[in-house]
Residue frames as a rotation matrix with the C-alpha (Angstrom) as fourth column:
UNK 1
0.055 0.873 -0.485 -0.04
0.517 -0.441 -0.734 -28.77
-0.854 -0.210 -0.475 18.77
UNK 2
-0.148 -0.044 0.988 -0.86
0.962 -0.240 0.133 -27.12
0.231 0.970 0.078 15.21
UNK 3
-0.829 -0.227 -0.510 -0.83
0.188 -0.974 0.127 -23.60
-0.526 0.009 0.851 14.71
UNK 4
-0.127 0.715 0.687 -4.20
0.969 0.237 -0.068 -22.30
-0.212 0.657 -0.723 13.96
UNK 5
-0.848 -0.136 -0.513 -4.49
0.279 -0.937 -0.213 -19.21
-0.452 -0.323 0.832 12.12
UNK 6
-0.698 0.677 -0.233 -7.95
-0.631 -0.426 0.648 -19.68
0.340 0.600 0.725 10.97
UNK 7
-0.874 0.334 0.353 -10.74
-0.001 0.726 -0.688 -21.38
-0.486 -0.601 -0.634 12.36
UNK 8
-0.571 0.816 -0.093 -14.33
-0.601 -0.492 -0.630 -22.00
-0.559 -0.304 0.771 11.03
UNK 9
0.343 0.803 0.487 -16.76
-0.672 0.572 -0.470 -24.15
-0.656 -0.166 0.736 9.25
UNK 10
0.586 -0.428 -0.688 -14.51
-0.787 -0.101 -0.608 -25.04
0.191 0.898 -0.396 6.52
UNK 11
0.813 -0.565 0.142 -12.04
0.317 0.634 0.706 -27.01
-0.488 -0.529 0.694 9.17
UNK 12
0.006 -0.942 0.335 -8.75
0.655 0.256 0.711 -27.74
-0.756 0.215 0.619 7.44
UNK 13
0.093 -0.035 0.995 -9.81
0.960 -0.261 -0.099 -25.68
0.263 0.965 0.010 4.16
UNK 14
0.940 0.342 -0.016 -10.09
0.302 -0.806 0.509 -22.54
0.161 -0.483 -0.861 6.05
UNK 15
0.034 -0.964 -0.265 -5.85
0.181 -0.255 0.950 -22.22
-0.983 -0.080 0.166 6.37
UNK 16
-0.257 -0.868 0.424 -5.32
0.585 0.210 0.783 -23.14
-0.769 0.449 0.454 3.52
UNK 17
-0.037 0.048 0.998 -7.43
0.881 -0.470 0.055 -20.45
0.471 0.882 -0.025 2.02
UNK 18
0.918 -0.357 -0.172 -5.92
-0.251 -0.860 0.444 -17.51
-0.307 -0.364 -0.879 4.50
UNK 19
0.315 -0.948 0.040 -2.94
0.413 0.175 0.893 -18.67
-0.854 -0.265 0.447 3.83
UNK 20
-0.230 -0.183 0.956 -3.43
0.973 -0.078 0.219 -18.40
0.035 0.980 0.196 0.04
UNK 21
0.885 0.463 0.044 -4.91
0.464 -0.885 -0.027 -15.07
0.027 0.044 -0.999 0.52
UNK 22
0.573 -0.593 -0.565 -1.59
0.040 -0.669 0.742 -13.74
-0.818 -0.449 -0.360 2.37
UNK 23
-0.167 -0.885 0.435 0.49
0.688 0.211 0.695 -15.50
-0.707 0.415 0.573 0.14
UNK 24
0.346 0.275 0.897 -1.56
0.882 -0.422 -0.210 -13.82
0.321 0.864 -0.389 -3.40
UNK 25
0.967 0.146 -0.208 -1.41
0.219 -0.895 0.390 -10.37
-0.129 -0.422 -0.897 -1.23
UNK 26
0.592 -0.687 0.421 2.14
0.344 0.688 0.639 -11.12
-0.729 -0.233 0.644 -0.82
UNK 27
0.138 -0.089 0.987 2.74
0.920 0.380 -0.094 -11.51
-0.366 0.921 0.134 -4.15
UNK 28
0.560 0.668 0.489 1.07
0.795 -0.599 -0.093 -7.96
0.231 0.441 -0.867 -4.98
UNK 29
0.927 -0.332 -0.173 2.90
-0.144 -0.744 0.653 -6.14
-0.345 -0.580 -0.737 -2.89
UNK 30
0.223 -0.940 0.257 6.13
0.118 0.288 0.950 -7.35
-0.968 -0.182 0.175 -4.01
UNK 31
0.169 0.131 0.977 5.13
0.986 -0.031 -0.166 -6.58
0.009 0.991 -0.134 -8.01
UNK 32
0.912 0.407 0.043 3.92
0.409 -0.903 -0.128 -3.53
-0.014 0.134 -0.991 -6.70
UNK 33
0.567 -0.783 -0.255 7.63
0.107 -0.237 0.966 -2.65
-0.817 -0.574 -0.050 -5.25
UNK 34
-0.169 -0.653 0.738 9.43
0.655 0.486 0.579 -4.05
-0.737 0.581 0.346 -7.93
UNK 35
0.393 0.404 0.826 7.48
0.857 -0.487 -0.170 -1.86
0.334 0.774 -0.537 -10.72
UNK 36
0.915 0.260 -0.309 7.94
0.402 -0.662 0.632 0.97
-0.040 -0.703 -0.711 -8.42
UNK 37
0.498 -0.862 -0.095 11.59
0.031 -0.092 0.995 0.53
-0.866 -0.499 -0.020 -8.43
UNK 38
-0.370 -0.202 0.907 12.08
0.887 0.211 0.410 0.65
-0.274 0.956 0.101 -12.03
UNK 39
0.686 0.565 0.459 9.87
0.724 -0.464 -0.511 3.69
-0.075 0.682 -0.727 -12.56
UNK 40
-0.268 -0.735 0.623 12.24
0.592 -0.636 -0.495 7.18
0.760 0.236 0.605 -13.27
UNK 41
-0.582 -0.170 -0.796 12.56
0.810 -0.214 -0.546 9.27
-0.077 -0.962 0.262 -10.43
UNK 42
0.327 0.477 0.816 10.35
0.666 -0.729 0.159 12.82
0.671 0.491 -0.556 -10.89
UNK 43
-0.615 -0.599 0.513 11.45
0.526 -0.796 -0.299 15.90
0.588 0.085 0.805 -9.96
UNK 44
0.302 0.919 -0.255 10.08
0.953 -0.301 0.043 17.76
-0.037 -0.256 -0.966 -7.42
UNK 45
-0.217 -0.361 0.907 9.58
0.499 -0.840 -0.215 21.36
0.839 0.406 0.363 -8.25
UNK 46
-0.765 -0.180 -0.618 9.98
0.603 0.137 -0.786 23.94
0.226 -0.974 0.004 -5.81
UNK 47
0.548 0.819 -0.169 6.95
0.721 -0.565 -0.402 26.17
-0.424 0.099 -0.900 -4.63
UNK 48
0.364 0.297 0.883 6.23
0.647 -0.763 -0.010 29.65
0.670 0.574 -0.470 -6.83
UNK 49
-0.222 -0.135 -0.966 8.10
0.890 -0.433 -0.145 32.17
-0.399 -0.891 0.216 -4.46
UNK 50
-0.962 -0.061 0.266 6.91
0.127 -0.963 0.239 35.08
0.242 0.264 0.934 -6.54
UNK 51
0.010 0.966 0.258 3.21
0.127 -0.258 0.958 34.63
0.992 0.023 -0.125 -5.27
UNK 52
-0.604 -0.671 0.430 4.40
-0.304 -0.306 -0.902 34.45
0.737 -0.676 -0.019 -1.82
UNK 53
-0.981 0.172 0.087 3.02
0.050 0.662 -0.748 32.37
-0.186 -0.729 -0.658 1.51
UNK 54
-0.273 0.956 -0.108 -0.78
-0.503 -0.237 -0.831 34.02
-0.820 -0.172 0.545 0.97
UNK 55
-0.135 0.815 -0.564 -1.28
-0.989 -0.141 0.033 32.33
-0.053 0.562 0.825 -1.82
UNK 56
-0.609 -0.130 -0.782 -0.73
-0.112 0.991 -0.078 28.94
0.785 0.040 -0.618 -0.34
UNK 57
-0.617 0.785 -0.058 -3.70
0.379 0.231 -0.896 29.72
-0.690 -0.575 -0.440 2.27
UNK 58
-0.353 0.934 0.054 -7.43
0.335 0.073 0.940 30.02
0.874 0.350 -0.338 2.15
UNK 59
-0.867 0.085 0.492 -9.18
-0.417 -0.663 -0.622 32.09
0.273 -0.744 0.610 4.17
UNK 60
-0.829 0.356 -0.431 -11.28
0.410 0.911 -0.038 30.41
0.379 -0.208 -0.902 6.20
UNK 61
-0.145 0.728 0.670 -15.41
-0.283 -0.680 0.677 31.75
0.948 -0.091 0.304 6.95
C-alpha cells in the first residue's frame, strides 16, 4: 500500500510537489540555522536601575 501524503487532481504529481515543498522548506530552515550559528553572540545589557521599576510601566486609562 503507498503512502499518500497528498491527494488531488494532479494524481502522482501532487507528492512529488509536497514533497519538494518540504524538502525546499527544509533546506531554509537549515541555512537559516547554520547562518545563525556563525553570527557573534550580542550582549545583553542589563535594565537602567537608576530610573527604577515605574519607568518600565504605563499607566493604564
Amino acid at each position: 500500500m503507498p503512502v499518500v501524503i497528498a491527494h488531488g487532481a494532479l494524481g502522482p504529481f501532487d507528492e512529488i510537489i509536497f514533497l519538494s515543498i518540504a524538502v525546499v522548506f527544509l533546506a531554509m530552515m537549515g541555512v537559516s540555522w547554520v547562518r545563525s550559528q556563525q553570527l557573534p553572540e550580542e550582549e545583553t545589557e542589563a535594565p537602567d536601575e537608576s530610573r527604577g521599576a515605574e519607568a518600565e510601566r504605563f499607566e493604564l486609562e
